[in-house]
PDB file of N, CA, C and O in Angstrom:
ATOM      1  N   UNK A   1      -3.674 106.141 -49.864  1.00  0.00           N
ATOM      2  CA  UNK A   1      -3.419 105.187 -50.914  1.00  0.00           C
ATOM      3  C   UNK A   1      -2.545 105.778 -52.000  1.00  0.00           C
ATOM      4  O   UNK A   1      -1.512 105.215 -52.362  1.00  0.00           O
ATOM      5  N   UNK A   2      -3.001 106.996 -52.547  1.00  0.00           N
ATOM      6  CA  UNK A   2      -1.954 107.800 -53.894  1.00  0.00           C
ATOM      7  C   UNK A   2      -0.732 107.925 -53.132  1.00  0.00           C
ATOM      8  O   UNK A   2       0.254 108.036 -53.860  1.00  0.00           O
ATOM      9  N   UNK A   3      -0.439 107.944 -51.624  1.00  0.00           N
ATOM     10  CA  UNK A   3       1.102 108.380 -51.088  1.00  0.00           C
ATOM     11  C   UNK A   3       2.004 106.967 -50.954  1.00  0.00           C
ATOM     12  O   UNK A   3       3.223 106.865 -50.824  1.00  0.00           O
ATOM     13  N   UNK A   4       0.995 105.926 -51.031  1.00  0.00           N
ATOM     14  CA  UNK A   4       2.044 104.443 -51.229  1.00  0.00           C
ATOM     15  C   UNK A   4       2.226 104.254 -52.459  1.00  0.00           C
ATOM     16  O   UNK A   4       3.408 103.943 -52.606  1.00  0.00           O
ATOM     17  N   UNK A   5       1.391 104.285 -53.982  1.00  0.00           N
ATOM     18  CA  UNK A   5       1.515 104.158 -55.094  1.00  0.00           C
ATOM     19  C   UNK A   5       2.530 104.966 -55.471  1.00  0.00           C
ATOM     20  O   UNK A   5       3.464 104.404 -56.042  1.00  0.00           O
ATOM     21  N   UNK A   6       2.616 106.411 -55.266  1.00  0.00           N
ATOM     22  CA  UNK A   6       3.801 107.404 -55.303  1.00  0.00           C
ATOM     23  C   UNK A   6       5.343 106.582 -54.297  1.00  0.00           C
ATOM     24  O   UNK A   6       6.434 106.770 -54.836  1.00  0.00           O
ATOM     25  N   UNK A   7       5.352 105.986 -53.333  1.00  0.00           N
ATOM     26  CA  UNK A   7       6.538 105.123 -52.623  1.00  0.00           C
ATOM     27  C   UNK A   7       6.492 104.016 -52.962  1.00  0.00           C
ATOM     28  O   UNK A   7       7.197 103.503 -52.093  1.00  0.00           O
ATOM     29  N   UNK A   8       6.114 103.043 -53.740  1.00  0.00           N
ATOM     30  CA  UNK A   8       6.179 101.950 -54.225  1.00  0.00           C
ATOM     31  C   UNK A   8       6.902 102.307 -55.558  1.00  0.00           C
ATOM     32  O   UNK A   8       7.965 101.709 -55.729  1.00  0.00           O
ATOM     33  N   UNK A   9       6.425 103.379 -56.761  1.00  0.00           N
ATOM     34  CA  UNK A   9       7.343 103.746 -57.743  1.00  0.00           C
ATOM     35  C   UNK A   9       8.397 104.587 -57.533  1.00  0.00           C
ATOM     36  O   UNK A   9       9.351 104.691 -58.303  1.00  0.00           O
ATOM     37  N   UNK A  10       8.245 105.226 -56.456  1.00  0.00           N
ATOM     38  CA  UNK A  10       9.841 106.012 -56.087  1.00  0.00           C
ATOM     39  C   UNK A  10      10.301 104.563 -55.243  1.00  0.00           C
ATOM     40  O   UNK A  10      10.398 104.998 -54.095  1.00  0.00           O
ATOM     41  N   UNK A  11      10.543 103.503 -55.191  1.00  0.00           N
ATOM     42  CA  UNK A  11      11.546 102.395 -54.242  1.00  0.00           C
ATOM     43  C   UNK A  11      11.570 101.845 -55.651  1.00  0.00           C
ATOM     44  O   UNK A  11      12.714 102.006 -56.074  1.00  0.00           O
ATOM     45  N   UNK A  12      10.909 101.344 -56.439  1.00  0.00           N
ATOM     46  CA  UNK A  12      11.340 101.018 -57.730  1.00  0.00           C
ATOM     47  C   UNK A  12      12.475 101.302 -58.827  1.00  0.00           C
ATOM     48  O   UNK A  12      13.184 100.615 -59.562  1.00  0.00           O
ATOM     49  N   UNK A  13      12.227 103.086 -58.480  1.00  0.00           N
ATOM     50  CA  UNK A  13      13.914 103.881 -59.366  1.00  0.00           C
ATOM     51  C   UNK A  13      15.207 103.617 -58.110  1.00  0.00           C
ATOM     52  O   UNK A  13      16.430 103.761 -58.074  1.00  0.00           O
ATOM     53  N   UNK A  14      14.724 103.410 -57.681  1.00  0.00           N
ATOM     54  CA  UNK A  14      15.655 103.378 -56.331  1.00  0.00           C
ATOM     55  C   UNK A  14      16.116 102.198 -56.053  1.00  0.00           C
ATOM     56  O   UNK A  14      16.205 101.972 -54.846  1.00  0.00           O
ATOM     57  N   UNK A  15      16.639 100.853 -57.193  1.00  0.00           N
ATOM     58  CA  UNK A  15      16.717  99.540 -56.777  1.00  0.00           C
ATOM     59  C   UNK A  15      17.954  99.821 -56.984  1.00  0.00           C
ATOM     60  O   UNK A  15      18.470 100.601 -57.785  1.00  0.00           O
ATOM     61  N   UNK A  16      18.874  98.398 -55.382  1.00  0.00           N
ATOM     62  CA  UNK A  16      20.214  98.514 -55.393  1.00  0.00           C
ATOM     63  C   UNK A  16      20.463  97.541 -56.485  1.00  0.00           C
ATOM     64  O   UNK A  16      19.495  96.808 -56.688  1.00  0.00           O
ATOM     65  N   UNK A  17      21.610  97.308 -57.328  1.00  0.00           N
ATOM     66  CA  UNK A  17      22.117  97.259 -57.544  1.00  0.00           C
ATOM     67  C   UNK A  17      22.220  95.155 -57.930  1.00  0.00           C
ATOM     68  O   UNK A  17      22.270  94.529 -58.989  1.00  0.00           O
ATOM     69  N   UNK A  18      22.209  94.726 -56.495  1.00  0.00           N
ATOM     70  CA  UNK A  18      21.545  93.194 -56.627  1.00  0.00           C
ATOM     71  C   UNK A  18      20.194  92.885 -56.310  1.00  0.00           C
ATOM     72  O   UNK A  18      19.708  91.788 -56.034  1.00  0.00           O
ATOM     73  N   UNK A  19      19.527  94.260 -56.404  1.00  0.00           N
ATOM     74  CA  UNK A  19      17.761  93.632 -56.508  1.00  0.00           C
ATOM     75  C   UNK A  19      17.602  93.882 -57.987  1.00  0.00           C
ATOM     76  O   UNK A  19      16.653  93.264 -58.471  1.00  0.00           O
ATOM     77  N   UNK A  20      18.449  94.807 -59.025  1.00  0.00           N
ATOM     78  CA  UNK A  20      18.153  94.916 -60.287  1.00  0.00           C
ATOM     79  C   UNK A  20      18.765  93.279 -61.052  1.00  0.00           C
ATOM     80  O   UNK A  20      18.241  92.663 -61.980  1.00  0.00           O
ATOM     81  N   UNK A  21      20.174  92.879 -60.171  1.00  0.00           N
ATOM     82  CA  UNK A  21      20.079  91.807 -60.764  1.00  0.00           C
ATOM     83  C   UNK A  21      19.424  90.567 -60.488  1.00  0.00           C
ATOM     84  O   UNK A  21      19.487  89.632 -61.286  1.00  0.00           O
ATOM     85  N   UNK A  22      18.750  90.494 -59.324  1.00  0.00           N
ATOM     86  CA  UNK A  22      17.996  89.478 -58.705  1.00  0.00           C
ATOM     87  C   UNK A  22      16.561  89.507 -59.926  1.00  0.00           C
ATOM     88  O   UNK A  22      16.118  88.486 -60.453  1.00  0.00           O
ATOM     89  N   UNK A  23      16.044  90.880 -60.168  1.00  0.00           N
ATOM     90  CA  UNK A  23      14.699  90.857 -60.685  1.00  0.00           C
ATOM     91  C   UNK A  23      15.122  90.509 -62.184  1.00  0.00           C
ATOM     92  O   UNK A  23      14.210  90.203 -62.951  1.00  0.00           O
ATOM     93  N   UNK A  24      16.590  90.535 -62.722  1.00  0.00           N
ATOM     94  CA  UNK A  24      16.534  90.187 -64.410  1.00  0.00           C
ATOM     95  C   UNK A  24      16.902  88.795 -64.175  1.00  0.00           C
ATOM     96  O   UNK A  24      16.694  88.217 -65.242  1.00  0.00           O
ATOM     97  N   UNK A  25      17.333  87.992 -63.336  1.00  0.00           N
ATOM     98  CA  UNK A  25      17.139  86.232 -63.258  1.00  0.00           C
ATOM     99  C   UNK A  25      16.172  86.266 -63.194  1.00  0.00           C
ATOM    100  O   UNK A  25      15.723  85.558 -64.096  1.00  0.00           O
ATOM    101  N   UNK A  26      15.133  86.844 -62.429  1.00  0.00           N
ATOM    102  CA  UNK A  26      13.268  86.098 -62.195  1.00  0.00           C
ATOM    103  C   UNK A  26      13.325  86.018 -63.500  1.00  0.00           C
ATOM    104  O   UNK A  26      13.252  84.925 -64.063  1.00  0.00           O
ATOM    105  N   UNK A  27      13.484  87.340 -64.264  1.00  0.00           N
ATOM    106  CA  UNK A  27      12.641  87.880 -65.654  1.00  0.00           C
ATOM    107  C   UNK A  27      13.182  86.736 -66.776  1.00  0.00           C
ATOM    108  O   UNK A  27      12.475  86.199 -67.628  1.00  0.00           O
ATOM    109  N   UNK A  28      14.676  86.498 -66.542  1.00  0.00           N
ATOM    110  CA  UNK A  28      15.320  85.376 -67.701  1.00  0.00           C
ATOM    111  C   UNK A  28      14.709  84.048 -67.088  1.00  0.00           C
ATOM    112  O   UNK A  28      14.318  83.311 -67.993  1.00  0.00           O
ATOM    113  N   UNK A  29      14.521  83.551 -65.894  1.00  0.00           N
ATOM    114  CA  UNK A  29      13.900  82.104 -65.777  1.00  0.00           C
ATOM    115  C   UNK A  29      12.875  82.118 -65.842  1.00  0.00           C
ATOM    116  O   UNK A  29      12.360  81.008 -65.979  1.00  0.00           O
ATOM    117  N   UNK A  30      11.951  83.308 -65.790  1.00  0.00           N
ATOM    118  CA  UNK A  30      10.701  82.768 -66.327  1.00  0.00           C
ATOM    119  C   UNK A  30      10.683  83.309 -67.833  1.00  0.00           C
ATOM    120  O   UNK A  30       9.533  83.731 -67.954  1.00  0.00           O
ATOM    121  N   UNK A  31      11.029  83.418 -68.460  1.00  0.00           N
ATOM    122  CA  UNK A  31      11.186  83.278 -70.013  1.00  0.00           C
ATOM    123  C   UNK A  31      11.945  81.898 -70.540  1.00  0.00           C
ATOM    124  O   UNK A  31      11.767  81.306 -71.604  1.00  0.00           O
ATOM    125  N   UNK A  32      12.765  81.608 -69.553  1.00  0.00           N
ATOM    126  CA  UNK A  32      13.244  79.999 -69.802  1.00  0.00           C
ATOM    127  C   UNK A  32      11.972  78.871 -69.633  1.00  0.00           C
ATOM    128  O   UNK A  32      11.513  77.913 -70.254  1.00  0.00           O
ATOM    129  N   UNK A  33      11.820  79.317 -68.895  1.00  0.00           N
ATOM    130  CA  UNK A  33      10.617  77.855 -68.291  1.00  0.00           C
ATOM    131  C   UNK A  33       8.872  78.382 -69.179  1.00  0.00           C
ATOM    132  O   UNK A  33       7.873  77.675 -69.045  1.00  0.00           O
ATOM    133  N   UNK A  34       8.865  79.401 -69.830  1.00  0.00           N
ATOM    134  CA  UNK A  34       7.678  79.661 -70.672  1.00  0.00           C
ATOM    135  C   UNK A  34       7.981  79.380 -71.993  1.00  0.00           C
ATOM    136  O   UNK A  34       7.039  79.266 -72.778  1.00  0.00           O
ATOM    137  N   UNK A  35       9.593  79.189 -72.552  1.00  0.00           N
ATOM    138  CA  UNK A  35      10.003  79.087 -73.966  1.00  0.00           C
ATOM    139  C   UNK A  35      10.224  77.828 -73.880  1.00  0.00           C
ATOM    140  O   UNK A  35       9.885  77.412 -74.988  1.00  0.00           O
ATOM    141  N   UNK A  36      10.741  76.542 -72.984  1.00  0.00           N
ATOM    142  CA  UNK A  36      11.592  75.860 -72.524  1.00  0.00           C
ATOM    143  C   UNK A  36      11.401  74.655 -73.493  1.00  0.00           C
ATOM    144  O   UNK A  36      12.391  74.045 -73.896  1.00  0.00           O
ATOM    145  N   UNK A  37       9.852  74.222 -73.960  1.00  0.00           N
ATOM    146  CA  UNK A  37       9.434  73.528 -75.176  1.00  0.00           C
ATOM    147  C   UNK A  37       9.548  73.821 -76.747  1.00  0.00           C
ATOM    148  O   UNK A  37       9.629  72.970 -77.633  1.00  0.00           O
ATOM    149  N   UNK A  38       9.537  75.085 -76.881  1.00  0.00           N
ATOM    150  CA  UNK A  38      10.215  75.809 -78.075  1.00  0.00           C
ATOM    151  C   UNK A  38      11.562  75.761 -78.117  1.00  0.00           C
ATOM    152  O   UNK A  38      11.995  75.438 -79.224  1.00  0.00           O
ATOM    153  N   UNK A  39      12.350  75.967 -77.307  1.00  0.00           N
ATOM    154  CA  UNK A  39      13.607  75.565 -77.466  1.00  0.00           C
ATOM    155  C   UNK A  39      14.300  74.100 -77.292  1.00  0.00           C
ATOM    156  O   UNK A  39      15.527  74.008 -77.246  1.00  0.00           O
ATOM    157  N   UNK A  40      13.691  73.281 -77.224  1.00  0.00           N
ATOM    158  CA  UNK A  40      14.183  71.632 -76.997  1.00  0.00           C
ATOM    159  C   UNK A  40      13.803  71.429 -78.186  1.00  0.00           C
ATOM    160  O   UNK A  40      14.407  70.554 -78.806  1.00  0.00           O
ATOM    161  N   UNK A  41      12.795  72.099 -78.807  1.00  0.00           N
ATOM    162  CA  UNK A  41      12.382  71.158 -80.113  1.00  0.00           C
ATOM    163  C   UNK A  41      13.107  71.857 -81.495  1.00  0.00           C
ATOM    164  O   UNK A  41      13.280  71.167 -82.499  1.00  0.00           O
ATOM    165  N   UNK A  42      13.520  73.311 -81.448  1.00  0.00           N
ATOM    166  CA  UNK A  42      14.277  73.580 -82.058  1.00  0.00           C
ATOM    167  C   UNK A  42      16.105  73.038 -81.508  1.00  0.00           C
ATOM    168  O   UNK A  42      17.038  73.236 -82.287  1.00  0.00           O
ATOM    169  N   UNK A  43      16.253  72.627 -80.643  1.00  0.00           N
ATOM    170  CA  UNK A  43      17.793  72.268 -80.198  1.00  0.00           C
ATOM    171  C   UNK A  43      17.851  70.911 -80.945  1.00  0.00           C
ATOM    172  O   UNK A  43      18.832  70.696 -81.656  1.00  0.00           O
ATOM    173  N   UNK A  44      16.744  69.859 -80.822  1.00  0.00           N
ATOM    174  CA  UNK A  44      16.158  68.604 -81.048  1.00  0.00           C
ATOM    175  C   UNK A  44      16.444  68.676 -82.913  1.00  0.00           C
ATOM    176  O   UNK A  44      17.094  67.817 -83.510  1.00  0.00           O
ATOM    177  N   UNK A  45      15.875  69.738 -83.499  1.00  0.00           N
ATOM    178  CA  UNK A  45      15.973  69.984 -84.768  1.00  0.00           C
ATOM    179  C   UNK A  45      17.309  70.335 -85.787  1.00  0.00           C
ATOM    180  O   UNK A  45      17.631  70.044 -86.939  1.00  0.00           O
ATOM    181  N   UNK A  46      17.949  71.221 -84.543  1.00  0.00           N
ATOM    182  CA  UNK A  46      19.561  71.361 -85.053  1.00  0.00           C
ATOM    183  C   UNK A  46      20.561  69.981 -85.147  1.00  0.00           C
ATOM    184  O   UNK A  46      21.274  69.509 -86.033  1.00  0.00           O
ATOM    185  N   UNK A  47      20.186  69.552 -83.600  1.00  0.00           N
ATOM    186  CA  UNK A  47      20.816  68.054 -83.785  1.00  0.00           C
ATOM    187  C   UNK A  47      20.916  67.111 -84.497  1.00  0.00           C
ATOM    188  O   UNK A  47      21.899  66.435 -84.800  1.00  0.00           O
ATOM    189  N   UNK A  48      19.027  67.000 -85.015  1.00  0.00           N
ATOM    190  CA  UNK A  48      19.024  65.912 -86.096  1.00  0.00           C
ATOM    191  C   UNK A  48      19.639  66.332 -87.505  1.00  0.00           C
ATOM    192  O   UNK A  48      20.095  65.529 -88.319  1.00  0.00           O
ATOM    193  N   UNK A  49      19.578  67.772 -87.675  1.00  0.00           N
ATOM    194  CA  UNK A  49      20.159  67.943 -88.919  1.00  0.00           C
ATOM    195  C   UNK A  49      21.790  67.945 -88.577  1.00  0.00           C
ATOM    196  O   UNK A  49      22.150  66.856 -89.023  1.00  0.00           O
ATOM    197  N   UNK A  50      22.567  68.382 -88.206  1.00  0.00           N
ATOM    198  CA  UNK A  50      23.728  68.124 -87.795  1.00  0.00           C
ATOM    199  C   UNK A  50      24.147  66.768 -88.153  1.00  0.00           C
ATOM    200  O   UNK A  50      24.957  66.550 -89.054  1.00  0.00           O
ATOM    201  N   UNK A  51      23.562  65.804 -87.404  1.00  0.00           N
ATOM    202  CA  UNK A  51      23.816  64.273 -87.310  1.00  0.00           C
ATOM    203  C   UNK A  51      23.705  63.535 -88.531  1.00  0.00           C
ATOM    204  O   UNK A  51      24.360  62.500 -88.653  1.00  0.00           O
ATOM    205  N   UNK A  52      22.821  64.010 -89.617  1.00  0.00           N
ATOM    206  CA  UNK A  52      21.907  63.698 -91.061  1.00  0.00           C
ATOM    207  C   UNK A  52      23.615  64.434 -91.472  1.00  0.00           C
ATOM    208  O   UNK A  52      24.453  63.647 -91.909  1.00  0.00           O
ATOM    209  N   UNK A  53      23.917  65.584 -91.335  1.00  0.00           N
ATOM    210  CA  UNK A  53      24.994  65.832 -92.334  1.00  0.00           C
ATOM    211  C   UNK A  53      25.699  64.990 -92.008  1.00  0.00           C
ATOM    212  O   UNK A  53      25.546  64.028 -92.761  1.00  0.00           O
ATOM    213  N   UNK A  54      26.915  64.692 -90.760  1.00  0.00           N
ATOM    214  CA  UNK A  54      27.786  64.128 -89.908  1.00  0.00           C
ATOM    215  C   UNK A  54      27.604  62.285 -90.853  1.00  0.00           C
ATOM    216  O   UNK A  54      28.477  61.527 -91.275  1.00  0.00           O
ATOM    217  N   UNK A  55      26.355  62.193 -90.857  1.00  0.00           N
ATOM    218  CA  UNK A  55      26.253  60.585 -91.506  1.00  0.00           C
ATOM    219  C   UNK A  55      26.337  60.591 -92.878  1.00  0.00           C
ATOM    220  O   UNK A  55      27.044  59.683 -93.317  1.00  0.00           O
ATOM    221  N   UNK A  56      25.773  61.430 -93.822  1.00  0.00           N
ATOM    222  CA  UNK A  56      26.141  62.085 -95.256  1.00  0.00           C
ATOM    223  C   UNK A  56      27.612  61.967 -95.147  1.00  0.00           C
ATOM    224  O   UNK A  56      28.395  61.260 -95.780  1.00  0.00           O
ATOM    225  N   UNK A  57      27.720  62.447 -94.614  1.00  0.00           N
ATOM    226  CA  UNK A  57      29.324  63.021 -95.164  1.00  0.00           C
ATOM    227  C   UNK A  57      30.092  61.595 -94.759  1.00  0.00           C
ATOM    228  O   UNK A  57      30.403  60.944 -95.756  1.00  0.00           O
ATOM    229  N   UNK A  58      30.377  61.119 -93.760  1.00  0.00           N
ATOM    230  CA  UNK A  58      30.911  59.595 -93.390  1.00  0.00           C
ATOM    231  C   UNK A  58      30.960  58.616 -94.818  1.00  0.00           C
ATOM    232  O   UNK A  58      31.944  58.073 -95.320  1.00  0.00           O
ATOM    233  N   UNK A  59      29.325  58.599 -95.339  1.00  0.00           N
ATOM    234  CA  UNK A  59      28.678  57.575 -96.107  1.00  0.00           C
ATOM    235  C   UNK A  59      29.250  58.184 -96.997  1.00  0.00           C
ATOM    236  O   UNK A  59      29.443  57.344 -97.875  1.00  0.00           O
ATOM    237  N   UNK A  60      29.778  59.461 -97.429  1.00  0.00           N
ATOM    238  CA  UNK A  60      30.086  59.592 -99.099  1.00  0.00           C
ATOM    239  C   UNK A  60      31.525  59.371 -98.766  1.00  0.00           C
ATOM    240  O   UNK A  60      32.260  58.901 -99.634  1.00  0.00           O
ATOM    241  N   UNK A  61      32.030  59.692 -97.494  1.00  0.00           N
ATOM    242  CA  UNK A  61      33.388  59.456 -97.985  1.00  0.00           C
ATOM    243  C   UNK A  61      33.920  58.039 -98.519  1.00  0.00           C
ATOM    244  O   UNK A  61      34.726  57.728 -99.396  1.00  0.00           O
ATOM    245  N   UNK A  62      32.887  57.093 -97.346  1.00  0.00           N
ATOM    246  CA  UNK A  62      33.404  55.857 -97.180  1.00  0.00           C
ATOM    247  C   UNK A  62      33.068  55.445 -98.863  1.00  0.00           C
ATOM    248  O   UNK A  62      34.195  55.149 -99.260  1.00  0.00           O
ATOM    249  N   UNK A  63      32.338  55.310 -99.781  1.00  0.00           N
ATOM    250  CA  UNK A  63      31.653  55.261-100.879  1.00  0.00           C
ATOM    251  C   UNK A  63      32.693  56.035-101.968  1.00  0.00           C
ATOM    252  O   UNK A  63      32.607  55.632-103.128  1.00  0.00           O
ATOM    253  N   UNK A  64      33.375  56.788-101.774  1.00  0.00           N
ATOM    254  CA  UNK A  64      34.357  57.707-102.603  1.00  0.00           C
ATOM    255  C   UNK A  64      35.498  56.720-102.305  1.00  0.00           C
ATOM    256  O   UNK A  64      36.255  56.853-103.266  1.00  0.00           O
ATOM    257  N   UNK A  65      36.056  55.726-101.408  1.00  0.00           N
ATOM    258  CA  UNK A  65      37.128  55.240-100.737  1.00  0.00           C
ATOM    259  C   UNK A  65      37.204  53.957-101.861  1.00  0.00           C
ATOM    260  O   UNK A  65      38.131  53.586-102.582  1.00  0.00           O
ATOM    261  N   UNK A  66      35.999  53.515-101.711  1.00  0.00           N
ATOM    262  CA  UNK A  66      35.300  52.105-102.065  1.00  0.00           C
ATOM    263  C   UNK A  66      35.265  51.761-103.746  1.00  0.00           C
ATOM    264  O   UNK A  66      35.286  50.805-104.521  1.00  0.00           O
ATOM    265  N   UNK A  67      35.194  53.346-103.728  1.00  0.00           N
ATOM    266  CA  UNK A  67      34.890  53.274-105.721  1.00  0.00           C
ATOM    267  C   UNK A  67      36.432  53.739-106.382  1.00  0.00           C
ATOM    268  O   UNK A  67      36.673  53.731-107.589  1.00  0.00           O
ATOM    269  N   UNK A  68      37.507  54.185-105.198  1.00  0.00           N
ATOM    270  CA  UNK A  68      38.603  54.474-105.446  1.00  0.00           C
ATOM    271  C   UNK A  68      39.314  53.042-106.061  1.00  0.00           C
ATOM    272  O   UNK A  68      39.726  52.853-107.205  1.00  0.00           O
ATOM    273  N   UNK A  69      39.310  51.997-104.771  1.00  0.00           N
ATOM    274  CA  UNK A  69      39.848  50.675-104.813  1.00  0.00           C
ATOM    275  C   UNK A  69      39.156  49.919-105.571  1.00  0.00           C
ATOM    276  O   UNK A  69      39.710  48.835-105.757  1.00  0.00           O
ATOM    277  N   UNK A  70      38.108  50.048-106.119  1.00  0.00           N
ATOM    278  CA  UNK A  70      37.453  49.295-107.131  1.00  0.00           C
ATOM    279  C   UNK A  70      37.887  49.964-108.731  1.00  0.00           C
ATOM    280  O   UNK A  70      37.805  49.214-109.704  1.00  0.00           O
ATOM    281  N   UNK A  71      38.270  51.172-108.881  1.00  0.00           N
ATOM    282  CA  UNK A  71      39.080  51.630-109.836  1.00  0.00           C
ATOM    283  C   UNK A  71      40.638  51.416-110.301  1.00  0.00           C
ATOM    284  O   UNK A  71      41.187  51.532-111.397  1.00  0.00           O
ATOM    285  N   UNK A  72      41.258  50.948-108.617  1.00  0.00           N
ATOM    286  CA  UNK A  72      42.667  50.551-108.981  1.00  0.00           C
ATOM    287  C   UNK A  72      42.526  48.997-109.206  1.00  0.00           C
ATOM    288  O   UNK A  72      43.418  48.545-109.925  1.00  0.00           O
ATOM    289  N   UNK A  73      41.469  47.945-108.686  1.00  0.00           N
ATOM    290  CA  UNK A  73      41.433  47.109-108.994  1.00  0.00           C
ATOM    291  C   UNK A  73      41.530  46.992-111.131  1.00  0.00           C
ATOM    292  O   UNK A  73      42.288  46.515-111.977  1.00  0.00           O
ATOM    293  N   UNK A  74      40.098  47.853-111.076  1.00  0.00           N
ATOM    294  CA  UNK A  74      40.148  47.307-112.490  1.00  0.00           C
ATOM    295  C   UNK A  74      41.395  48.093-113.521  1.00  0.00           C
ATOM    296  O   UNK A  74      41.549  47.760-114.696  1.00  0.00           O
ATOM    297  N   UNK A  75      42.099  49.012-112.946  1.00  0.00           N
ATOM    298  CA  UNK A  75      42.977  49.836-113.453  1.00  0.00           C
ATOM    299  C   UNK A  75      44.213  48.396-113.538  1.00  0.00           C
ATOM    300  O   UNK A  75      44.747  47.878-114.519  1.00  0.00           O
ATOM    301  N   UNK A  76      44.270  48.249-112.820  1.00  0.00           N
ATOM    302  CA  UNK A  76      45.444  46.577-112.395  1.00  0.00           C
ATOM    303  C   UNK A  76      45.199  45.869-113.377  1.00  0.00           C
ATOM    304  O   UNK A  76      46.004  45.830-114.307  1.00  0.00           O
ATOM    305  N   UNK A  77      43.922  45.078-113.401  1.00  0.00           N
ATOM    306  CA  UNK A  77      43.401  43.992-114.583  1.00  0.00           C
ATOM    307  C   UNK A  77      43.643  44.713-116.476  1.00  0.00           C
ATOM    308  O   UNK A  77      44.180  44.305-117.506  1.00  0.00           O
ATOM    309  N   UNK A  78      43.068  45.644-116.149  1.00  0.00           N
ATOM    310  CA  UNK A  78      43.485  46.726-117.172  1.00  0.00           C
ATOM    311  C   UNK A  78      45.125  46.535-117.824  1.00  0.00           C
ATOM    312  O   UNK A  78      45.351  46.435-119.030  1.00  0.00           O
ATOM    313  N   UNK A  79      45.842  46.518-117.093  1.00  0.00           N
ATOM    314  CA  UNK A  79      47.242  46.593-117.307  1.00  0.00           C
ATOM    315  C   UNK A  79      48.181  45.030-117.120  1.00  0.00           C
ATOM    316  O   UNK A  79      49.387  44.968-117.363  1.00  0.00           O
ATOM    317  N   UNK A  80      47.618  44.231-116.801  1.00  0.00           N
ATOM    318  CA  UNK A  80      47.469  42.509-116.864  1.00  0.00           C
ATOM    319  C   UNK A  80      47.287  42.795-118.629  1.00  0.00           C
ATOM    320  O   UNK A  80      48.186  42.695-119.463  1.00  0.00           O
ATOM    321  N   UNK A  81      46.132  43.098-118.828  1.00  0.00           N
ATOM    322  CA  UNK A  81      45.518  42.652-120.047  1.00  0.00           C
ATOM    323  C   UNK A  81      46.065  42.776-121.471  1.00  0.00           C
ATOM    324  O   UNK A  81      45.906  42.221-122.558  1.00  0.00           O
ATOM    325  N   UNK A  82      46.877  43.896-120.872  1.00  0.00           N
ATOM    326  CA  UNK A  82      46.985  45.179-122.010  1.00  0.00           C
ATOM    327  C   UNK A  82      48.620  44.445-122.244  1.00  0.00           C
ATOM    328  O   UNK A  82      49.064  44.127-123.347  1.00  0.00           O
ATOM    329  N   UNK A  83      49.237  44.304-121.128  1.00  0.00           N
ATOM    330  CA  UNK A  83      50.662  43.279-121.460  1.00  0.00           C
ATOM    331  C   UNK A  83      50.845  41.982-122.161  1.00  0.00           C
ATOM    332  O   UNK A  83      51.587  41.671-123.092  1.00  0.00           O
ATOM    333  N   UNK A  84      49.986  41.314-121.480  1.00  0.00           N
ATOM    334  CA  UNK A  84      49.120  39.994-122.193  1.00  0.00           C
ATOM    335  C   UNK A  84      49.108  40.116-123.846  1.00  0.00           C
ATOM    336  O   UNK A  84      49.606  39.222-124.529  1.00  0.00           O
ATOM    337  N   UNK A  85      48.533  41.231-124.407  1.00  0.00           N
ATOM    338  CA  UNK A  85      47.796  41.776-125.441  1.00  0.00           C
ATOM    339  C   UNK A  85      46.588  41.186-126.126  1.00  0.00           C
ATOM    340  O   UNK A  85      45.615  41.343-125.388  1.00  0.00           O
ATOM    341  N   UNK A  86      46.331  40.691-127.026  1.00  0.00           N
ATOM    342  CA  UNK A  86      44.710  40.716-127.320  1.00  0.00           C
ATOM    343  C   UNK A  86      44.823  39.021-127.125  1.00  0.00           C
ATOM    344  O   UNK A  86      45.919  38.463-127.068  1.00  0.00           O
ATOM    345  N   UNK A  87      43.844  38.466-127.054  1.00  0.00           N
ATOM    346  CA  UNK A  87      43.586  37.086-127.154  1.00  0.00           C
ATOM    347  C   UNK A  87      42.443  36.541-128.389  1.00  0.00           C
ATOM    348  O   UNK A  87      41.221  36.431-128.295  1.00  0.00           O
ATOM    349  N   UNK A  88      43.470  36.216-129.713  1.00  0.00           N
ATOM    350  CA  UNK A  88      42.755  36.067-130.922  1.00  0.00           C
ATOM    351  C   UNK A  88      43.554  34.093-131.029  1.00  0.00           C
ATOM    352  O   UNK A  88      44.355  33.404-130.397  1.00  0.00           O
ATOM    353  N   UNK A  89      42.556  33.960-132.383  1.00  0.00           N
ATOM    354  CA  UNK A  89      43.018  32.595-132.750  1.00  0.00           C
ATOM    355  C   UNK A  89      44.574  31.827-133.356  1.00  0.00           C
ATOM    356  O   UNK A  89      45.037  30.687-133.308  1.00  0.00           O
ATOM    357  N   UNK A  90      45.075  33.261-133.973  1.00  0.00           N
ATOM    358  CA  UNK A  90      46.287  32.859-134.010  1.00  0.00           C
ATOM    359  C   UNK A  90      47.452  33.103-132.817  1.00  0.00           C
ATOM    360  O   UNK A  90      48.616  32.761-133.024  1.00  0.00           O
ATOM    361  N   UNK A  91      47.088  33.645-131.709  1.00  0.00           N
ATOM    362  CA  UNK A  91      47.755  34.620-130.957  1.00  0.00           C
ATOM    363  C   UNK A  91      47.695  33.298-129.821  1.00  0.00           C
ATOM    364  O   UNK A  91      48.746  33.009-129.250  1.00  0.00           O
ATOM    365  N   UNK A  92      46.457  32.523-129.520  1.00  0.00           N
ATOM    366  CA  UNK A  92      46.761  31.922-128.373  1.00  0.00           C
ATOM    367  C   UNK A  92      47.425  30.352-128.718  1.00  0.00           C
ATOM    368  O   UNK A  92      47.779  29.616-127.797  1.00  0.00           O
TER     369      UNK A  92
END
């Protein structure tokens, strides 16, 4: 029995080359498929925040656009008014 335990760890230092890479896929897929819920729910978490900025940012631009043209509007009336000049009792 001690002369197979002694040839089981001497065939161990002794791995070719695609059994070292065969045994680090086992080792990475089963760390995939034991993490595999921890990582969907953090991927799940990046996304929603991503998407929360992505819609922020849309909504302020569109809102920055909106309050632009509502400034040249009244900037316009503004300058109607101001040509016009005041509207008093002797004036109209």
């Amino acid at each position: 029995m001690a002369a197979e335990g002694v040839g089981e760890m001497a065939s161990k230092e002794q791995l070719t080359a695609a059994q070292k890479q065969l045994l680090r896929k086992r080792q990475d897929l089963d760390y995939w498929k034991k993490n595999a819920l921890k990582i969907r729910s953090r991927n799940r978490i990046t996304g929603l925040a991503i998407g929360a900025f992505v819609i922020g940012m849309f909504s302020y631009t569109i809102l920055s656009v909106k309050q632009e043209r509502i400034m040249e509007d009244i900037d316009n009336e503004a300058k109607i008014n101001y040509i016009r000049g005041p509207r008093t009792g002797t004036n109209s």
